[in-house]
N, C-alpha and C positions, 0 to 999 in steps of 0.2 A: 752316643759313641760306644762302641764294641769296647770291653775293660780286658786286658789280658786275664790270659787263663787262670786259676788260681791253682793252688795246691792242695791234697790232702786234707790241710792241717787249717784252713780257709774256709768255711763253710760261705754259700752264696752272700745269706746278709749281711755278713761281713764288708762284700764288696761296695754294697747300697750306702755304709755309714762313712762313705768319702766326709771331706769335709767339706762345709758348706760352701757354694761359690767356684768351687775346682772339680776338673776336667778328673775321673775315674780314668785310671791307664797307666800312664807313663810320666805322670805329674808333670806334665806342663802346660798344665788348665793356670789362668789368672790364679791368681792371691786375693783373699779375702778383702772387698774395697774397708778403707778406713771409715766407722759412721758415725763416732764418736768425735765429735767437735765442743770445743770450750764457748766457744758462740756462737755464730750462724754459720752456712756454711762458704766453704769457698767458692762455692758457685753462686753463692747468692750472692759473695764480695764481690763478684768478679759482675755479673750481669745485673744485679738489683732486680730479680724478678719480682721481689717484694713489693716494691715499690711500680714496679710498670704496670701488675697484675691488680692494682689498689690504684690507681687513675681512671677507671671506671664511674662515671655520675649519672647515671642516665636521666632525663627529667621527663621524664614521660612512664605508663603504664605499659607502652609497647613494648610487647616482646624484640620486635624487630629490631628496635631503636640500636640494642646491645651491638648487633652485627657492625651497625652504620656507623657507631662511636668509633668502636676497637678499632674498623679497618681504614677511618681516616686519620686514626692517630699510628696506625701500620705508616701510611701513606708519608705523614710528617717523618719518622725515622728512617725510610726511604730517601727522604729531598735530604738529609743530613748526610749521610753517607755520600751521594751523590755529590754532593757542594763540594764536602771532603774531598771527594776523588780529582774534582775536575780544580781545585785548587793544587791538587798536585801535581795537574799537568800543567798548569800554567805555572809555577813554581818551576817545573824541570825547561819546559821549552823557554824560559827568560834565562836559564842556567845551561843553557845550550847543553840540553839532558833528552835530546826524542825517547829513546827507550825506557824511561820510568814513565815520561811521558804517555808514550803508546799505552804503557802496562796500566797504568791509571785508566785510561779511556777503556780499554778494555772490559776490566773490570763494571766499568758502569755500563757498559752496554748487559751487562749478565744482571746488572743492580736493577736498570731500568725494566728490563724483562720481570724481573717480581714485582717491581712496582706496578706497570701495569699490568700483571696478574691479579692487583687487588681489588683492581675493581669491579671481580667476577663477582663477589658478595652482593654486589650494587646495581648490578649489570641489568638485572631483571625483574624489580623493583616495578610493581603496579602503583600508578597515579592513588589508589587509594591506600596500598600498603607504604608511599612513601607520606603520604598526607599524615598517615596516623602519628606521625611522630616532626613533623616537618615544627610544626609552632614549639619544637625546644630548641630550634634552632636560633630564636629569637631573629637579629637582626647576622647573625652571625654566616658566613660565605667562606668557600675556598680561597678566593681571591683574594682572602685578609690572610692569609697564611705568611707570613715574613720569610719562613724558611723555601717554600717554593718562589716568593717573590726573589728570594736570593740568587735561584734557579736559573728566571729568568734576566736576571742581569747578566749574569754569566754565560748567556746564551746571546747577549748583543739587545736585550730586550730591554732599554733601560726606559724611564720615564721617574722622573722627580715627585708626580702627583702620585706615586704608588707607595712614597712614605707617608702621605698623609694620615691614613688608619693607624700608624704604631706610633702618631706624637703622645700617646699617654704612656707608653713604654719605652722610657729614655735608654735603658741600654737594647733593645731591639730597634730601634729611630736611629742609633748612629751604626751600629754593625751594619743596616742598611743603605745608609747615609755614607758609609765606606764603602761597599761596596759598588754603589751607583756610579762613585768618582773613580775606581779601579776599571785597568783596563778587564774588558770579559776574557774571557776563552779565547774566543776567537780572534782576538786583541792581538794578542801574545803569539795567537800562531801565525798572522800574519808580520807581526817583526820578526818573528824564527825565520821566513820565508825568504824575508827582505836579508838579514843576515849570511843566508843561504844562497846568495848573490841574485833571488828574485828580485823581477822589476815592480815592487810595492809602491805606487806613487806617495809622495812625501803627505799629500792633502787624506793619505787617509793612514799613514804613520801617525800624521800630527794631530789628529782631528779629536776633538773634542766625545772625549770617551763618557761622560755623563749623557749624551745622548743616543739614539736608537741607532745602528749600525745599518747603514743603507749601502745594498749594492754598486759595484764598481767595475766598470767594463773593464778596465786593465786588469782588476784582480780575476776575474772570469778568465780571462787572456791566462793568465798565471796559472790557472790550475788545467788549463785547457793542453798548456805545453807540458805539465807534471804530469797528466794521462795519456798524453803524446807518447812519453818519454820511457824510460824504462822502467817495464812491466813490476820489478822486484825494487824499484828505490825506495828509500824508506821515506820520502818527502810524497809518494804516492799511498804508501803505507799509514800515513800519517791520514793522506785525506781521504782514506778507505775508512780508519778509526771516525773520524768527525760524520762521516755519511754517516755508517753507523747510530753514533749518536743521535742523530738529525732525524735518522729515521722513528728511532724508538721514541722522542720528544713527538713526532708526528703521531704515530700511535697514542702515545697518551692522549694527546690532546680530543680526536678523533673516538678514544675509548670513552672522553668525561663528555662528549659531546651525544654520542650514540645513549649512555645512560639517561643524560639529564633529557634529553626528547623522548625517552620511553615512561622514565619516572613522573615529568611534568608536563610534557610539551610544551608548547611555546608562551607558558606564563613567567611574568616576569619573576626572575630571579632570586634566591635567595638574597639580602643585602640590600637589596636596590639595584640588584645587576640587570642587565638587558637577557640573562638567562641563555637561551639558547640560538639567537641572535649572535650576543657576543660569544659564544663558542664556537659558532659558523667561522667568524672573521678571525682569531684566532687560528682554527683549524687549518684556514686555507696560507697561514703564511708559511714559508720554506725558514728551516734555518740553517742556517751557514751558504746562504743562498745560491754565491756563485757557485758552489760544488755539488748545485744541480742542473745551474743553465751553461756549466761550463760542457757537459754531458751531450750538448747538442753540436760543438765545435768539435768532437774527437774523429 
């Protein structure tokens, strides 16, 4: 930046011994940041890099290994945030709240976009550069993940055998164990609906929310006359937000599916999983379902 002219009495270096940190001119460059701390600092109170940046154990000599750690434990603080959000929408729409609502959903569809950005690290991943390091994974799989299993509850995806892996982790076995008995996401949106003076039949108000959320020709009906109706309502706004969702859930699933076929092909799976088999079947399910076969009635 150009300093104003000096005077006389001014010689050039003078202008050079600004003080450190501030804009030469018209002084209204920043203030000198504070570096001087009694303990750590506030950034480190505030984010614990310390502590994130020191969760690193690699068990293997692979170089590579390091990438594949960091960005599945990226991956984990992605499914947290996420859970967070879409608990706030199901918080607001039981509070007959759509716009915090919406804003939560929002938010996660930008959240889900970096999530599956993560898995460019992994994406390209040769059968032999992923073999080098694959036996530290021991017995260990995605699908033991409790915070994405949380995921898919809230996505209508429930099943009771998916607590079995966290019985040795009593406060992750009931946080689970609660959540499987809570209504999901889509729980909630369709009693906002029904509220909303939707025709929601009672057998899937009432229905037993510990299990998998299966399509319902009325509620197709229901979202069939929401896109009928008018273009700017916010109960179509609502299930623009959820497509949304739906979509970027599809993407993931499709992004873990295209890796795992590049890095292993069709062996079985980490865990004891069916590997890329089960990521096929997976892949191909819709969710939030009718708010895509309702698409063929408009």
């Amino acid at each position: 930046m150009a300093s104003e002219p000096s005077g006389p009495s001014q010689p050039a270096e003078a202008q050079s011994a600004a003080v450190p940190g501030q804009e030469s001119g018209d002084g209204s460059g920043p203030e000198n940041p504070n570096l001087d701390f009694a303990g750590t600092t506030p950034y480190e109170d505030y984010v614990k890099a310390d502590v994130l940046t020191h969760l690193q154990h690699p068990l293997s000599d692979d170089p590579g290994e390091m990438s594949f750690l960091v960005t599945t434990q990226v991956m984990e603080l992605w499914f947290t945030v996420i859970v967070h959000e879409w608990t706030v929408a199901s918080r607001a729409l039981r509070a007959d709240d759509p716009r915090t609502a919406l804003e939560a959903l929002k938010r996660s569809v930008y959240e889900m976009l970096s999530l599956n950005a993560s898995w460019e690290p992994l994406a390209h991943l040769t059968p032999a550069q992923f073999n080098a390091y694959r036996g530290a994974l021991g017995e260990g799989s995605g699908f033991q993940s409790a915070m994405y299993r949380r995921m898919e509850f809230m996505l209508g995806e429930k099943s009771a055998s998916m607590l079995v892996p966290h019985r040795g982790a009593p406060r992750v076995h009931d946080e689970l164990e609660k959540a499987l008995h809570e209504p999901s996401l889509y729980d909630e949106v369709l009693r906002y609906l029904a509220r909303r003076g939707e025709d929601i039949p009672e057998e899937v108000l009432n229905r037993d929310v510990s299990q998998r959320y299966e399509p319902h020709p009325a509620v197709e009906r229901v979202w069939a006359g929401i896109y009928s109706g008018d273009p700017g309502g916010d109960l179509l706004r609502l299930g623009e937000a959820l497509t949304e969702v739906a979509e970027q859930v599809w993407r993931w699933r499709n992004d873990h599916l295209v890796a795992t076929r590049r890095a292993m092909g069709s062996k079985q799976g980490t865990g004891g999983s069916a590997g890329v088999a089960w990521l096929e079947k997976r892949a191909g399910k819709n969710v939030f379902p009718e708010l895509w076969t309702a698409r063929s009635h408009v």
